[in-house]
N, C-alpha and C positions, 0 to 999 in steps of 0.2 A: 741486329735489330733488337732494342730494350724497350720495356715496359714499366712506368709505375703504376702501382694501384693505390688512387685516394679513394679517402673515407666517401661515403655517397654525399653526391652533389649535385649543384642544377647548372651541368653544362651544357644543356641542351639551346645552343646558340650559334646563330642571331636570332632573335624573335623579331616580330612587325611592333612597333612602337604606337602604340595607338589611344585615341582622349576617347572617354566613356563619359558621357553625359547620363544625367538622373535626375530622378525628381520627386520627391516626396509628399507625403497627400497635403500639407499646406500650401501647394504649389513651387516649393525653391527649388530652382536648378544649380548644379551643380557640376562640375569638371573635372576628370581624375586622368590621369597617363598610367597606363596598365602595360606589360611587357607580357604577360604573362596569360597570352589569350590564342586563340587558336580555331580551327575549323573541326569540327567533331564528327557529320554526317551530309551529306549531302542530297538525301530525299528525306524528309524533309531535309532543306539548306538550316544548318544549326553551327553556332557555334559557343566558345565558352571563356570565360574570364574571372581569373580567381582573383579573389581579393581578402585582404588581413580584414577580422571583425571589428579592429579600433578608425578603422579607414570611417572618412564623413561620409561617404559613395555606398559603405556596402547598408547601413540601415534603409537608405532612400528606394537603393536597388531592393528590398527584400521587402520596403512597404505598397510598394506599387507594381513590384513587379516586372519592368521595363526598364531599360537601358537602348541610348543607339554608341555603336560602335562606328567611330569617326579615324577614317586613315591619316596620317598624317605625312608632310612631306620635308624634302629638306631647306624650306623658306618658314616649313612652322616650326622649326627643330629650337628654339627660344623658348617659346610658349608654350609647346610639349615640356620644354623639361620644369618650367614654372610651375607649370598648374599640376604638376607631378610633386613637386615640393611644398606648395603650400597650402594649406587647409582651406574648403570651404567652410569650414567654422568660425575661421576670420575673415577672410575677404568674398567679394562677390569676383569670380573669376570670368564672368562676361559684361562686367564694369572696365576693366583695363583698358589703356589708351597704348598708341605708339605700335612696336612692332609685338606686343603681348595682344594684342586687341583680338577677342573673335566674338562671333558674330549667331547669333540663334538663328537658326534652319528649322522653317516646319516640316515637323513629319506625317507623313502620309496615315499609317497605321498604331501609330503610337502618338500617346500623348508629351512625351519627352522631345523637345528641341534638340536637333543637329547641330552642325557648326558648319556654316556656310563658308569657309575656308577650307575645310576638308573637302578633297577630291573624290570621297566614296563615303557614304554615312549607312550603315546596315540598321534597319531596327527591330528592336529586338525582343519578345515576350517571354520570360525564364519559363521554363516547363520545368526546373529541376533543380536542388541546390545539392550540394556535395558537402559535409561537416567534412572537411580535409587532417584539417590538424592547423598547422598559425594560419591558413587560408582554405575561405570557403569556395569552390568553385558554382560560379550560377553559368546552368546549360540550356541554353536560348534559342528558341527559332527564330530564323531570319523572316520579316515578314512583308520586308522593302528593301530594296536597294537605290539609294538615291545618289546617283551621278553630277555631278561638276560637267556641265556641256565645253566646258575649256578644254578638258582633258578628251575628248572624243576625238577619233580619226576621220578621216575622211568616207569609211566602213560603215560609221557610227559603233567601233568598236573602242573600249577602252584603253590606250596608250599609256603603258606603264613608264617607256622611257618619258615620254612630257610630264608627267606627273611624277617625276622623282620621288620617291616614295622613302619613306625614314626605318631603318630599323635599328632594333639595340642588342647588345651584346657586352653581357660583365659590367654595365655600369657605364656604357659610355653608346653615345650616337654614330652610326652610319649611315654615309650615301650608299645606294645600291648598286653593285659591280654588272661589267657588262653582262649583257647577255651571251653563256656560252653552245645552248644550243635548245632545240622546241622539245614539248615531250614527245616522249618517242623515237628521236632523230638515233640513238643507240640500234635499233633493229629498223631501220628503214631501207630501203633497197634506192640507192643513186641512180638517176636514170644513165642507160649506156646510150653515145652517139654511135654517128657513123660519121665518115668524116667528111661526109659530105654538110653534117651539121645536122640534120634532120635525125629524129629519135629512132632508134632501132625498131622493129615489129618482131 
């Protein structure tokens, strides 16, 4: 068994592919696809999304404050990679027609629109910017969670298989693989039968 060692890199992959909606104090809204975001804490719920300072996304995000963070799945995996490539500076990316088309979602706690296509839209008020180096990270509490009632079980829990959810890795889209087990299932005790079929005491 061999090893190489490259120079430091960011292979920390797959990540969640996901559009970040903003908004700047004249009112435009705007659309970006971020790879590069993540769960930070969990009391408060926060999480964080870096972004390059030439991006049309990061001045909006740093005048207002606000972002919602919109999951994406693999029926929006088009329009993900669009609105990823092409500047708010020139187009209005929630003007698009056809299978690019999405949709403003109100949110609850923030003044920034969702995307009512997205199956989970987090929103989000920065408590924190990070000077990184070519990206700044803004670290944000979660201050809603707003659900797609499509995507619900019959629990009223979230259903990740129905909602096929999008991730990236190195440049390129994937579907997400099955499920191989719940957390915890590593240190859980099997129940024993008896063979009468009834659980042991």
């Amino acid at each position: 068994m061999s090893r190489q060692y490259w120079r430091p890199s960011n292979l920390l992959n797959p990540l969640p592919a996901v559009m970040i909606t903003c908004m700047d104090n004249e009112g435009n809204v705007n659309v970006m696809t971020a790879a590069w975001a993540g769960t930070v804490c969990s009391d408060p719920v926060m999480v964080s999304v870096s972004i390059r300072k030439e991006r049309w996304s990061h001045h909006m995000i740093e005048e207002t404050g606000e972002f919602v963070m919109c999951l994406t799945t693999e029926e929006l995996a088009k329009v993900t990679d669009y609105v990823g490539v092409r500047s708010g500076r020139d187009i209005d990316k929630f003007s698009l027609e056809g299978d690019l088309k999405l949709t403003k979602s109100p949110s609850k706690m923030v003044k920034v629109p969702g995307i009512a296509e997205s199956p989970v839209c987090l929103e989000c008020k920065v408590k924190e910017v990070l000077r990184l180096g070519s990206h700044d990270m803004f670290v944000a509490e979660v201050l809603s969670t707003d659900i797609d009632d499509r995507y619900l079980d019959e629990s009223g829990r979230f259903d990740l298989e129905k909602a096929k959810l999008m991730a990236y890795s190195h440049g390129e889209y994937y579907a997400l693989g099955r499920k191989l087990g719940k957390f915890g299932f590593s240190v859980r005790k099997k129940p024993r039968w008896k063979k009468s079929g009834k659980a042991a005491r």
